[in-house]
Backbone bond lengths (Angstrom), bond angles and torsions (degrees), N, CA, C in turn:
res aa  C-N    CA-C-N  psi(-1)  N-CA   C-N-CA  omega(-1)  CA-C   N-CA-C  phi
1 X - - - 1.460 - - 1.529 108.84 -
2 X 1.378 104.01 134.89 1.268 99.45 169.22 1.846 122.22 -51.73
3 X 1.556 105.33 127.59 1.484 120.62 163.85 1.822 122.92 -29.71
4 X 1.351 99.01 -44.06 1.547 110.30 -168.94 1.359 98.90 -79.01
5 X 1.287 131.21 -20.69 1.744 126.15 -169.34 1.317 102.47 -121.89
6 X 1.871 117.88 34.68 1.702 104.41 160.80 1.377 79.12 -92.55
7 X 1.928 95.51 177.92 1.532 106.11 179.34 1.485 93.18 -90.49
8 X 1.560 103.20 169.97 1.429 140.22 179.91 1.615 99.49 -66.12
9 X 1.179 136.06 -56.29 1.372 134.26 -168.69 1.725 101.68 -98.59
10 X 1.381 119.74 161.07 1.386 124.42 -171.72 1.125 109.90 -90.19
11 X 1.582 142.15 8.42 1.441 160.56 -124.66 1.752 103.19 175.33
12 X 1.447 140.95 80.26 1.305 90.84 154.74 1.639 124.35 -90.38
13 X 1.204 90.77 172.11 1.948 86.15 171.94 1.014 112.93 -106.15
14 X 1.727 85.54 154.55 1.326 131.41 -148.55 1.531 114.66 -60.39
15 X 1.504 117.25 2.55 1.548 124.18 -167.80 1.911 89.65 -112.03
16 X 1.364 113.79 -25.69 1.256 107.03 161.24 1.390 141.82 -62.83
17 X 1.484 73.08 -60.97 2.215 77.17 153.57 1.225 134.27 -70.01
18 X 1.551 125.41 -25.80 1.336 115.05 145.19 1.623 130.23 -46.25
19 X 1.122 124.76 -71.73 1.019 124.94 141.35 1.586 125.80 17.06
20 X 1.136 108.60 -72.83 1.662 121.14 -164.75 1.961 83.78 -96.05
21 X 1.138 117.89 -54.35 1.733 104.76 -176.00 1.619 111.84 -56.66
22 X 1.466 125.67 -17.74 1.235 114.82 -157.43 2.144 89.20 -103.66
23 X 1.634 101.95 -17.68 1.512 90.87 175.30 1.687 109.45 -90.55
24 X 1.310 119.43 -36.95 1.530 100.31 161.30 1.613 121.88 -55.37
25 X 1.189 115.89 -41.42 1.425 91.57 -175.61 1.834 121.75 -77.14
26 X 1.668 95.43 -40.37 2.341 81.46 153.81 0.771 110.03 -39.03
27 X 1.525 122.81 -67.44 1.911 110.48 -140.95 1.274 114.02 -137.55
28 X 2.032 108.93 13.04 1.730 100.51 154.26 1.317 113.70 78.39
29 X 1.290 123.98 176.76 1.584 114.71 -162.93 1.779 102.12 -73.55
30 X 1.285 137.71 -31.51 1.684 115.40 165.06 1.545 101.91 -41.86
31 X 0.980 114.67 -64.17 1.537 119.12 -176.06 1.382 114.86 -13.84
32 X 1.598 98.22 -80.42 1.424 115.30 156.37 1.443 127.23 -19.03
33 X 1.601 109.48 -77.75 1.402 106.46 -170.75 1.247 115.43 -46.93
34 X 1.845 105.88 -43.63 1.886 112.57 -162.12 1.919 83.33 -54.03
35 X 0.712 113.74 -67.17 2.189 127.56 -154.89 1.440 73.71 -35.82
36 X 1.598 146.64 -90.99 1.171 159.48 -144.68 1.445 111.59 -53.72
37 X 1.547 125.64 -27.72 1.134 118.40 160.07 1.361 106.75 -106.48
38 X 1.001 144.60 0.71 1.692 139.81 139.38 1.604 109.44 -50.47
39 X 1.340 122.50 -35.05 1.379 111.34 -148.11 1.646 91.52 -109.35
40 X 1.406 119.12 -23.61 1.520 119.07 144.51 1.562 148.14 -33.52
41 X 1.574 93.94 -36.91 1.279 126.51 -171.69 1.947 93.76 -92.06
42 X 0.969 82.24 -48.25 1.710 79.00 -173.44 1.667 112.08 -78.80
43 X 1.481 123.55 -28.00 1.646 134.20 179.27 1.768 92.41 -51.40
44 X 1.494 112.51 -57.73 1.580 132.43 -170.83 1.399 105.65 -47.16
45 X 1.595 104.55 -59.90 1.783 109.48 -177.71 1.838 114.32 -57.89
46 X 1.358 92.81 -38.70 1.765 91.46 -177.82 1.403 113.99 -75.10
47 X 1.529 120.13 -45.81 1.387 105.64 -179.54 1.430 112.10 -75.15
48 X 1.400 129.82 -11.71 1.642 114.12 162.92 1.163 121.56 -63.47
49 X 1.526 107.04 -38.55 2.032 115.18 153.64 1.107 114.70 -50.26
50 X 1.196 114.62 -55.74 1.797 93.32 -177.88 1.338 121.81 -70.71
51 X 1.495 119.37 -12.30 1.651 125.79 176.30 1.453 101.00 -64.59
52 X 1.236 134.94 -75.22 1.594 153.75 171.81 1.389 117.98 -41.89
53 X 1.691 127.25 -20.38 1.101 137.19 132.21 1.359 137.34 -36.77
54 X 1.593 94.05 -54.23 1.572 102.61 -168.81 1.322 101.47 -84.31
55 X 1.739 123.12 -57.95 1.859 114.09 153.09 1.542 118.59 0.98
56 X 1.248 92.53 -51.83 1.985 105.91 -143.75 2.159 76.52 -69.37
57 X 1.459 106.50 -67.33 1.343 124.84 177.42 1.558 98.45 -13.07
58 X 1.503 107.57 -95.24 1.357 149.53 178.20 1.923 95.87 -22.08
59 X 1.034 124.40 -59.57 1.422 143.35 178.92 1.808 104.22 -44.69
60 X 1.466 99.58 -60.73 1.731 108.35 -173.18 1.293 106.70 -79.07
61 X 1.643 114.01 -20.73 1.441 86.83 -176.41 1.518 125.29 -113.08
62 X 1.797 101.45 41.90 1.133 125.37 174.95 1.171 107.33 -98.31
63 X 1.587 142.97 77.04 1.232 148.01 160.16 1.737 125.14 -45.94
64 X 1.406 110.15 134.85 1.466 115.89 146.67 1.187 141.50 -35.30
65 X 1.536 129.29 86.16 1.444 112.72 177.93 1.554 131.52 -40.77
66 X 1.538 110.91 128.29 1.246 109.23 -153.81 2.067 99.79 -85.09
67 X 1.403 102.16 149.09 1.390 108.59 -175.20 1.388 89.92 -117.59
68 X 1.738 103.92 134.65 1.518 129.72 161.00 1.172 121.84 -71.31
69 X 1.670 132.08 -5.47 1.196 132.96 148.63 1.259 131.52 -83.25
70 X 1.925 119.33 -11.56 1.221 122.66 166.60 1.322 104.70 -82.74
71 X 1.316 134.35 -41.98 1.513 125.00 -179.26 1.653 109.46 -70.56
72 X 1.446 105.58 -14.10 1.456 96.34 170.02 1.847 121.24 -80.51
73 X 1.312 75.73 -35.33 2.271 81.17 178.39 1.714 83.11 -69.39
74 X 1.380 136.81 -55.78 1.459 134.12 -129.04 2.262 89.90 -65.82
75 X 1.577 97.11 -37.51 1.543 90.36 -176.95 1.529 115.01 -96.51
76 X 1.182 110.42 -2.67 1.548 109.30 156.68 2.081 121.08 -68.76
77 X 1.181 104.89 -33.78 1.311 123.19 169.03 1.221 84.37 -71.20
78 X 0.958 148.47 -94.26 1.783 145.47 -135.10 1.333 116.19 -66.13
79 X 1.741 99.14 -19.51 1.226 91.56 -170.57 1.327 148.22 71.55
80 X 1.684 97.62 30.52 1.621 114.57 -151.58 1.770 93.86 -133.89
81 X 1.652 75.72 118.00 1.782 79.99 -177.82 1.837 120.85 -56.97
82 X 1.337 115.18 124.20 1.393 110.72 -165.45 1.817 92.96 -67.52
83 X 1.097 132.96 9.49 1.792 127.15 163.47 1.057 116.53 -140.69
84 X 1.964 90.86 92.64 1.658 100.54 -175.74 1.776 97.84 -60.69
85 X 0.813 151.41 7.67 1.568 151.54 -160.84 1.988 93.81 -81.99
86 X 1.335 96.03 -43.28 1.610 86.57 -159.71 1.984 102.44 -94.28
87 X 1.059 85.34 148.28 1.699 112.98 -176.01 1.487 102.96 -64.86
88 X 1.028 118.00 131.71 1.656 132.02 -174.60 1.648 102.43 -122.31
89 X 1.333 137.69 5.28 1.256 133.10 168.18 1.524 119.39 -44.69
C-alpha cells in the first residue's frame, strides 16, 4: 500500500471507520471522493489552527527578564518586608 495513505495513528478509531464504511456503502466511490475532498478542506483548516495556536502559545510563553530592582521598588511600594521570616509584632 501506498506509504502516503497509511493512517497517522497506529489504531484508528473505530467511529472513523464507520464513518468512511457507512459513506461508501450509501453513495459508493463518489461518496468517497466528495468525504476525501471534504476532509481535505477541513485537514487544511485545522492545521492552520493549530499553526496560529502554537504562535499564539510560543508568543506568551516568551517572558520578560525579571529585574531585582523592580521587585525591589515593587516591595518598597507595598511595603512588604522582603523577609517574611522576621516578626513585625
Amino acid at each position: 500500500m501506498d506509504p502516503r495513505l497509511q493512517p497517522q495513528t497506529p489504531e484508528v478509531d473505530p467511529m472513523v471507520t464507520t464513518a468512511v464504511m457507512n459513506v461508501r456503502d450509501r453513495f459508493g466511490a463518489e461518496g468517497l471522493r466528495d468525504l476525501m475532498a471534504v476532509a481535505q478542506l477541513e485537514l487544511r483548516n485545522v492545521e492552520a489552527a493549530e499553526r496560529r495556536l502554537a504562535a499564539l502559545a510560543e508568543s506568551a510563553s516568551v517572558a520578560e527578564p525579571v529585574d531585582a530592582a523592580d521587585t525591589q521598588a515593587w516591595l518598597a511600594y507595598r511595603e512588604v518586608d522582603p523577609d517574611p521570616g522576621g516578626d513585625r509584632r
